[in-house]
Structure formats: structure tokens, C-alpha cells
Phi, psi and omega in degrees: 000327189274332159330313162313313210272302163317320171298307184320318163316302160296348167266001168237346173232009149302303203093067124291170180257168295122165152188130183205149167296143187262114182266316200221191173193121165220205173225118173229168209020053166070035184222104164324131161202187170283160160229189185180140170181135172242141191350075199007041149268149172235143199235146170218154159223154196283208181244315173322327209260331210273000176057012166278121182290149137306150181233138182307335179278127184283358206271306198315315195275340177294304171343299188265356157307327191281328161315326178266023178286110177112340171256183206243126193224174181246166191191157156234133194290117168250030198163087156255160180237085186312333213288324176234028172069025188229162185210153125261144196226196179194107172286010155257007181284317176234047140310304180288344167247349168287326212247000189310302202236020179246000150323294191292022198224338211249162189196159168279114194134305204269152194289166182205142162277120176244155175285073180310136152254349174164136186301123180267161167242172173217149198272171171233161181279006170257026151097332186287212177210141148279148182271147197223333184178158153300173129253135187212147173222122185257086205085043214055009154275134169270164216203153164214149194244081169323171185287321148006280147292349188310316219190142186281011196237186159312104193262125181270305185255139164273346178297330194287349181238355200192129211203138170305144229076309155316147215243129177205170166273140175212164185237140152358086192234022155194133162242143177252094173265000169286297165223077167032057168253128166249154140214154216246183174200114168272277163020315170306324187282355218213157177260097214269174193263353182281164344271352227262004200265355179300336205287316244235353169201161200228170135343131180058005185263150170257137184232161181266123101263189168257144169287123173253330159231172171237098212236154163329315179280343178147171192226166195258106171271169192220119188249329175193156207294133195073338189240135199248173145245091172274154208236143196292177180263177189263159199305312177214151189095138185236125177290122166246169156291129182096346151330138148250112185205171193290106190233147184243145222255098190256001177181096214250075197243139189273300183259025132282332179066080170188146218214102165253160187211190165242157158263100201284332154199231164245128151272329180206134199263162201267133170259000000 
């Protein structure tokens, strides 16, 4: 504990940076905050600190605290009380110093190790919502990871590939430093199947895939990793996610990177 305690110290009158896991969110002295505790010292940052926006719902604002629950974030140490095993610390002092010099450092091209920290949505007009993007943080800088980008073939969930907390490479693919846009792409890392996937199915030909979405409109087969075809629905019989079934190929173009198709039948329902 007293190694801790050094550290601890050492991050309050140093500026060092910290990174510890967020075990809770409470309220102390009538102020919401993160918590955090290593052998069994505790730690909080305030909600002022915490680089969380407040929302007029306090349910909202508890919400997006509770989004950073399990993961591991920096903070620089403001305030300690040994006496009682507690500190206070504030992760944007130290966001603002990780992120001091690494604007004039970041470029397009290059790769970073990034954070998810939480999945954005968008509302839809039938009352429901789509996943749209990561929020990520790269050097104490936020990133944002379309959906897009995840992957050359079709993404349904963005959980299926990437859950706030997770730590992964991504590579750089704008930067705004006028107005602090970052944005990422993993898909850029990986070698995608256009154009040479021309070679391997043809027009009018029949092929196997699995249904990976489904839209009011037709649904997205998955014929080999990265590459989707989407396809009208079918004339009679309802198609789910995780389906294995036939599809005839009605159109193929290499430089849109894009695969229409029909569904000729169901081979196997998803169990």
C-alpha cells in the first residue's frame, strides 16, 4: 500500500499521469463521481473532472458515468486524505496533458493504439435507434470510429466486434486540427477482397452464404470475410440473421465494391 501511496503523491505534485480502473459511480458530498480503488485505497473524480458531459437528467448523466464503469482511464491526483484512504484525482487535467503535444504529432496514415470508450447511436424514424460509430480515445485525444470502418464486409452490431473498453490498432484516416476531429478506420489495416473478389464469383452464378443483416428492405449475405452481397428478400419464407442460404449474383461491380444479389433459397435456418 505505501508503493501506492507514493505513487499517489507522486501524481499530485509531479503531474503524473495514473490509469486505474472505474469500479463505481456515486455521490459524495452531493457531487456524482467515478470511483476507483486498488488495495483498498479510493479514489474519486467529480463529474466537473471527469470529462463527462452533464445532462438536465440527472438519470442521463448518472448513465454516462456508468458507461465507463470497468474501464481503465488517467486521471492526475488533486487532493489527498491518507487518513482515510482517499484521494481525489481529475481526468481532464490529465487529457489536457497527454493531448498537450500530440495534436502537432498525429497525421494521416498513421497507426494508434485506441480505446473504445462508448458506442454512439442514432435515433431512427420508427422510434427505434442504429449503431453509427465508436467514440475512442487516442492519447488523451477523442476519436471517432465509424461504423464503416469497422470492417470491409457488413456490420450489423458494432458489440460484435468492438465493446467499450477494448483496446485495439487503428489507423488514422483525418485529421481536423482546426476543429479537433480525429477519425479512425481498422478496415484500412487489413487487405479487403476488391477488386481481385471479381475473379472468384460471376454474374448469374449461384453461391452460398450466411445472412449477417437484415433491413426492411433486403438483407446483407456474407459470401467470404469482408465481402457482403446485398440481396432482394425473398418471394415467400422469412430469411433471419445467422441463415445459410443460395443467392444468384444479378450484378457485380468492381469499382463501386458492390455485389447485388437474389435469395434462390433457404439452405439451413440459423439455430
Amino acid at each position: 500500500m505505501e508503493n501506492l501511496w507514493t505513487e499517489i503523491y507522486s501524481s499530485r505534485q509531479n503531474r503524473s499521469v495514473l490509469d486505474w480502473m472505474v469500479t463505481g459511480v456515486e455521490e459524495y458530498n452531493d457531487t456524482l463521481c467515478l470511483v476507483m480503488t486498488k488495495n483498498r485505497i479510493k479514489g474519486l473524480i467529480p463529474l466537473s473532472e471527469s470529462g463527462v458531459t452533464e445532462s438536465e437528467n440527472p438519470k442521463l448523466t448518472k448513465a454516462r458515468l456508468s458507461s465507463l464503469l470497468g474501464q481503465h482511464i488517467s486521471f492526475i491526483v488533486t487532493h489527498t486524505d491518507k487518513n482515510n484512504n482517499l484521494f481525489i484525482g481529475s481526468r481532464l487535467k490529465a487529457t489536457e496533458k497527454l493531448s498537450s503535444n500530440a495534436w502537432n504529432k498525429l497525421a494521416v496514415g498513421q497507426t494508434k493504439q485506441a480505446t473504445a470508450r462508448r458506442i454512439i447511436k442514432r435515433p431512427t424514424d420508427d422510434g427505434t435507434s442504429v449503431n453509427i460509430g465508436v467514440v475512442c480515445e487516442i492519447e488523451g485525444i477523442e476519436a471517432f470510429l465509424p461504423i464503416q470502418e469497422l470492417s470491409h464486409g457488413w456490420v450489423n452490431d458494432v458489440n460484435d466486434l468492438i465493446q467499450p473498453g477494448d483496446t485495439f490498432n487503428a489507423k488514422i484516416i483525418e485529421v481536423d486540427k482546426d476543429k479537433r476531429k480525429l477519425t479512425l478506420s481498422v478496415k484500412a489495416l487489413t487487405d479487403g477482397p476488391w477488386p481481385d473478389c471479381v475473379n472468384r464469383y460471376s454474374k448469374n452464378s449461384f453461391y452460398a452464404g450466411i445472412v449477417t443483416g437484415t433491413l426492411e428492405y433486403g438483407v446483407f449475405v456474407n459470401l467470404e470475410p469482408g465481402l457482403d452481397a446485398f440481396c432482394k428478400l425473398p418471394k415467400s419464407g422469412r430469411v433471419h440473421e445467422g441463415d445459410s442460404v443460395s443467392i444468384i449474383i444479378t450484378r457485380i461491380s468492381a469499382e463501386e465494391q458492390r455485389i447485388n444479389g437474389v435469395i434462390h433459397r433457404i439452405l439451413r435456418k440459423a439455430v
